[in-house]
Every structure is written in C-alpha cells, then in structure tokens.
Residue frames as a rotation matrix with the C-alpha (Angstrom) as fourth column:
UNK 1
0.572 0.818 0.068 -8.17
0.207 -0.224 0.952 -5.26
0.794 -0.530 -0.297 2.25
UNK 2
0.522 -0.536 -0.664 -5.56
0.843 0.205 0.497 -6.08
-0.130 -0.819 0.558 4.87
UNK 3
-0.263 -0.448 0.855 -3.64
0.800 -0.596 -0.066 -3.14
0.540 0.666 0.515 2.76
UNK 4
-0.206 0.738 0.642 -6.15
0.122 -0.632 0.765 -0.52
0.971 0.236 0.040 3.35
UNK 5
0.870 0.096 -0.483 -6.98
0.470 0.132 0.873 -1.66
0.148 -0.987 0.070 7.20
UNK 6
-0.002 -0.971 -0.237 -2.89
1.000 0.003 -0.021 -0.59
0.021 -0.237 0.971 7.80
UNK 7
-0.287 0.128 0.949 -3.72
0.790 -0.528 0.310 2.44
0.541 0.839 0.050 6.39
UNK 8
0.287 0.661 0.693 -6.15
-0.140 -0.687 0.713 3.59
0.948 -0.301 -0.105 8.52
UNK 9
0.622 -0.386 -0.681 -4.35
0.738 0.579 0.347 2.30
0.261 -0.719 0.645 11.40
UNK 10
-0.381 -0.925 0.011 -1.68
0.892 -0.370 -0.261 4.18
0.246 -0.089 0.965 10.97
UNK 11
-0.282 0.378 0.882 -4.09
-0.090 -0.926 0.368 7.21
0.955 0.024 0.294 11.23
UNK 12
0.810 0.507 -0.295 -5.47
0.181 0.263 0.948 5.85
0.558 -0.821 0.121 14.28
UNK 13
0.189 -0.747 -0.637 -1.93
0.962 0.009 0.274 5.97
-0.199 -0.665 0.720 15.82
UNK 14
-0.375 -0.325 0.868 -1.63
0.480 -0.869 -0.118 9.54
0.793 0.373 0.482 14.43
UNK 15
-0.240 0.622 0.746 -4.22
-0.267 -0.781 0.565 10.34
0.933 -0.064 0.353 16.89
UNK 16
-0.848 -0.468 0.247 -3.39
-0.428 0.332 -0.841 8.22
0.312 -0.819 -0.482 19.32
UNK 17
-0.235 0.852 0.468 -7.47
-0.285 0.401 -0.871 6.77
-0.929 -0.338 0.148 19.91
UNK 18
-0.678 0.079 0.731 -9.89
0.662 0.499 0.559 5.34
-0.320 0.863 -0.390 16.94
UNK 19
0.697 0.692 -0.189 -11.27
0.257 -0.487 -0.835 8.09
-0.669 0.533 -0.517 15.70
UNK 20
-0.066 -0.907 -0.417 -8.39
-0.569 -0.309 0.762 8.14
-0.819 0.288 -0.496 13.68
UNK 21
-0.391 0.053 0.919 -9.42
0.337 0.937 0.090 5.24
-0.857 0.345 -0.384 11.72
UNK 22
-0.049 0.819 0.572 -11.94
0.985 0.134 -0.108 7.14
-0.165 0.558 -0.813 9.93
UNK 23
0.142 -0.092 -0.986 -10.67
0.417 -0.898 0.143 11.01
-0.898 -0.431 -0.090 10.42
UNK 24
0.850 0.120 0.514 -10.94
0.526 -0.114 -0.843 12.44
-0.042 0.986 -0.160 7.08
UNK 25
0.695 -0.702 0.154 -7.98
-0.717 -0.690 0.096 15.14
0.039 -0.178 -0.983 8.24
UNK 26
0.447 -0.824 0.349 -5.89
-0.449 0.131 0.884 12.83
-0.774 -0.552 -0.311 9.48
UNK 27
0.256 0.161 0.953 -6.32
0.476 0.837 -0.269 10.23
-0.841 0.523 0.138 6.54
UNK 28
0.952 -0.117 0.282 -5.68
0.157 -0.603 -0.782 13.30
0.262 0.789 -0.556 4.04
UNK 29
0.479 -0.868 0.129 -2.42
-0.827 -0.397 0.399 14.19
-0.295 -0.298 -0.908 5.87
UNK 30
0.116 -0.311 0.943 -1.59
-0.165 0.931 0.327 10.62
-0.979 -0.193 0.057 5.20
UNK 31
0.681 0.508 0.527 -2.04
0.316 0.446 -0.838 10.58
-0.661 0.737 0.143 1.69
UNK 32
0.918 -0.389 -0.077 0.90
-0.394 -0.918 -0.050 13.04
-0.051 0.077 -0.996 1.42
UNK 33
0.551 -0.765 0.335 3.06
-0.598 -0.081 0.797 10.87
-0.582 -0.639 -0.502 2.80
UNK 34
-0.629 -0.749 -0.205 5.16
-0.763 0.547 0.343 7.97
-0.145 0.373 -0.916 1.84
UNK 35
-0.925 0.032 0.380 2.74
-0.106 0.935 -0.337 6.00
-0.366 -0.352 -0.862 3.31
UNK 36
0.556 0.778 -0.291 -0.09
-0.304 -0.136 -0.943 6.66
-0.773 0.613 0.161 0.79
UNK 37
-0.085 -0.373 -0.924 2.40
-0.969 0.249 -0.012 6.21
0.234 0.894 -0.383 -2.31
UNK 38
-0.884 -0.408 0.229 2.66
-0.443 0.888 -0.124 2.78
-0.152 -0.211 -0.966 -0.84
UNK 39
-0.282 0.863 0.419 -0.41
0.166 0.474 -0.865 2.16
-0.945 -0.175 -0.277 -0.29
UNK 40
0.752 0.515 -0.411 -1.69
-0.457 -0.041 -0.888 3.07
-0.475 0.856 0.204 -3.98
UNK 41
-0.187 -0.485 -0.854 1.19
-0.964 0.259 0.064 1.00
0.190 0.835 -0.516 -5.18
UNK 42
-0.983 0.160 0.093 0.49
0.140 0.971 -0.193 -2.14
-0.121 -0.176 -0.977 -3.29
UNK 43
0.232 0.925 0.302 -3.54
0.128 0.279 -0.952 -1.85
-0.964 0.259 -0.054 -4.00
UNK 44
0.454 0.059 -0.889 -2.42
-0.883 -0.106 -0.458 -1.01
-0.121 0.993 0.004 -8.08
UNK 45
-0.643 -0.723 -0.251 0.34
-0.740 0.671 -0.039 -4.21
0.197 0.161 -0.967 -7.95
UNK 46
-0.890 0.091 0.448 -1.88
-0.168 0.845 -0.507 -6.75
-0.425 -0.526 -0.737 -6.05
UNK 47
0.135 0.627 -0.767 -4.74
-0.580 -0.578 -0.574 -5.34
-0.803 0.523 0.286 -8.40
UNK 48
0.323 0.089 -0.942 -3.21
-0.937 -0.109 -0.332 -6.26
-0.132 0.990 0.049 -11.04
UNK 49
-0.818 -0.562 -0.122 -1.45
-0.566 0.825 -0.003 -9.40
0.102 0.067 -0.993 -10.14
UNK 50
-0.419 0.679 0.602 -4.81
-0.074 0.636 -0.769 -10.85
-0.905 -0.367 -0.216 -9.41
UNK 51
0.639 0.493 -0.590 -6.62
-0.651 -0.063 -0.757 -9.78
-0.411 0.868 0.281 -12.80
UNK 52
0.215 -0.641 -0.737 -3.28
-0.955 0.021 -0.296 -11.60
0.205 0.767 -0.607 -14.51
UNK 53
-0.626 -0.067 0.777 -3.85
-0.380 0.896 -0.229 -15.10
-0.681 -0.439 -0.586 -12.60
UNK 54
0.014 0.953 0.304 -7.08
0.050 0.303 -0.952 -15.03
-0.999 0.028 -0.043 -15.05
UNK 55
0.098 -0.235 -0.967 -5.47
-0.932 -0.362 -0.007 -14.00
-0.348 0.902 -0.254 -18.35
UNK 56
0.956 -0.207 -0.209 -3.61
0.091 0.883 -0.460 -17.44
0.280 0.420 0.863 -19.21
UNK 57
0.471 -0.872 -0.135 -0.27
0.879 0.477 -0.012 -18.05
0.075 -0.113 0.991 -19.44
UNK 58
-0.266 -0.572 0.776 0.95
0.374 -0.803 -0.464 -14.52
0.888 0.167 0.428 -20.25
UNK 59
0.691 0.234 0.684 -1.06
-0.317 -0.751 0.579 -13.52
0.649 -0.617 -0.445 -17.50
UNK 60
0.610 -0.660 -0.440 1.26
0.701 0.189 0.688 -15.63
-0.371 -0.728 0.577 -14.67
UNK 61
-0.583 -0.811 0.055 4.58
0.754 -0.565 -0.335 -13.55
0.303 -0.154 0.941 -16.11
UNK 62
-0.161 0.237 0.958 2.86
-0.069 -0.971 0.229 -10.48
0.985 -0.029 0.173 -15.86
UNK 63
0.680 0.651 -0.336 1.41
0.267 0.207 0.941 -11.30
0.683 -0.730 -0.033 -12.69
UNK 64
0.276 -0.906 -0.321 5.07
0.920 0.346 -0.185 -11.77
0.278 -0.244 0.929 -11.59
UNK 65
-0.205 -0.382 0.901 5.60
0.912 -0.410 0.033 -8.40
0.356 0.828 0.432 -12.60
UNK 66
0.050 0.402 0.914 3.15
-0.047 -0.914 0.404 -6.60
0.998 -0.063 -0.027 -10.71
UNK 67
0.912 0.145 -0.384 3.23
0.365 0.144 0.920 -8.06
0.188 -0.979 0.078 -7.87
UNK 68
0.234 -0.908 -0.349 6.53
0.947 0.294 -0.129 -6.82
0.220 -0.300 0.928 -7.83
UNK 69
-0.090 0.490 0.867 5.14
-0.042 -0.871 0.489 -3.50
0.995 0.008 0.099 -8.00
UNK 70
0.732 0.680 -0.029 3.26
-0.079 0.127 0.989 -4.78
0.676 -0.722 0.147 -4.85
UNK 71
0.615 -0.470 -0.633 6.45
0.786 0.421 0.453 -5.63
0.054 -0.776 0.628 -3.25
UNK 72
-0.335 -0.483 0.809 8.55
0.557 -0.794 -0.243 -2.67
0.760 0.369 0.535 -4.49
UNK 73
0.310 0.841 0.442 6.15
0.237 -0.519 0.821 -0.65
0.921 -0.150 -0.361 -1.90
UNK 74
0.883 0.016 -0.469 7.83
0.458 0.183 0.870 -1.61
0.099 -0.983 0.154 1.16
UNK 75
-0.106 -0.953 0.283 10.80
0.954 -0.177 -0.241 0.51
0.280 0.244 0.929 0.17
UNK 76
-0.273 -0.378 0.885 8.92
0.149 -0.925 -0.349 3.63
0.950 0.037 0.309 0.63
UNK 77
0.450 0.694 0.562 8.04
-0.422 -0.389 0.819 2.88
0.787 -0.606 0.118 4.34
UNK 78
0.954 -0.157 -0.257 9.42
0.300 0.586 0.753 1.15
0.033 -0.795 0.605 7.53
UNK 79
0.645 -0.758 -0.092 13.14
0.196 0.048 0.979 0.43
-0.738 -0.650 0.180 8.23
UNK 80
-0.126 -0.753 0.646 14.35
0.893 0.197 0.404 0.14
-0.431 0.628 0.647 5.07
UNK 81
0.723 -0.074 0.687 13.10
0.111 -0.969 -0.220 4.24
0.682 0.235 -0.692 3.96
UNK 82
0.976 -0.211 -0.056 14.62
-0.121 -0.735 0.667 5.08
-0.183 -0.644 -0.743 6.82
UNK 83
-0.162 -0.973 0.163 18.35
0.247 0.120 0.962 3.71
-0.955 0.196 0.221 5.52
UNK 84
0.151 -0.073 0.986 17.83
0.989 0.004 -0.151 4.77
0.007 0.997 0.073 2.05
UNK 85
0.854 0.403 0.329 17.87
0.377 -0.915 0.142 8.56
0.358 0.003 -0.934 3.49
C-alpha cells in the first residue's frame, strides 16, 4: 500500500500540487520510468513473499527469495541509480 502511495506522490511532485496524485497523464508518464519498473517489482516481490509465509516451510526460503526481488527495486531509483550511470 505504502508502495503504491510513493507512487503517486511522486506524481504529485511532478506537478508540483495534488492533482498529481491521481493525474492519469502524469501517472502514465511515470510508468515509463524507472520508477514504475520499481514499483511493479516491489508490489510482484512483497506479493509474493507474503503468499510464501503461508506455504510451509518451503514457503519461508522462497519468501526469502522474493522479497529480494522486493529489495532488488531500490537499485532502479534514488541515489544508488544515479551511481550505477
């Protein structure tokens, strides 16, 4: 959820006011970016690491796994993209 909220946020600063939150334009331009890949990897990782808390035992490794997905995300955004360029 908290994911998603960022999301639109970030649109909101696109536009500087809060109709950004909800601006289909802006929110499409966004999807382009980096900061959409992220976002559909941390809602697919944290996705899945939950469903794999409920499996059993295999599910915890896996869980491990995706969430690392989930974490993997922050690579394509903030301080660290910007040194990887």
């Amino acid at each position: 959820m908290v994911t998603v909220q960022t999301f639109a946020l970030r649109g909101a600063n696109l536009t500087g006011d809060a109709s950004g939150l909800t601006d289909p334009m802006i929110l499409g331009l966004l999807w382009e970016t980096p900061i959409g890949t992220a976002l559909v990897y941390r809602v697919v990782g944290l996705s899945l690491l939950a469903v794999g808390l409920f499996i059993g035992p295999w599910g915890l490794c896996l869980s491990v796994l995706w969430g690392g997905i989930a974490f993997w995300s922050f690579g394509f955004v903030g301080h660290i993209a910007s040194q990887n360029a």
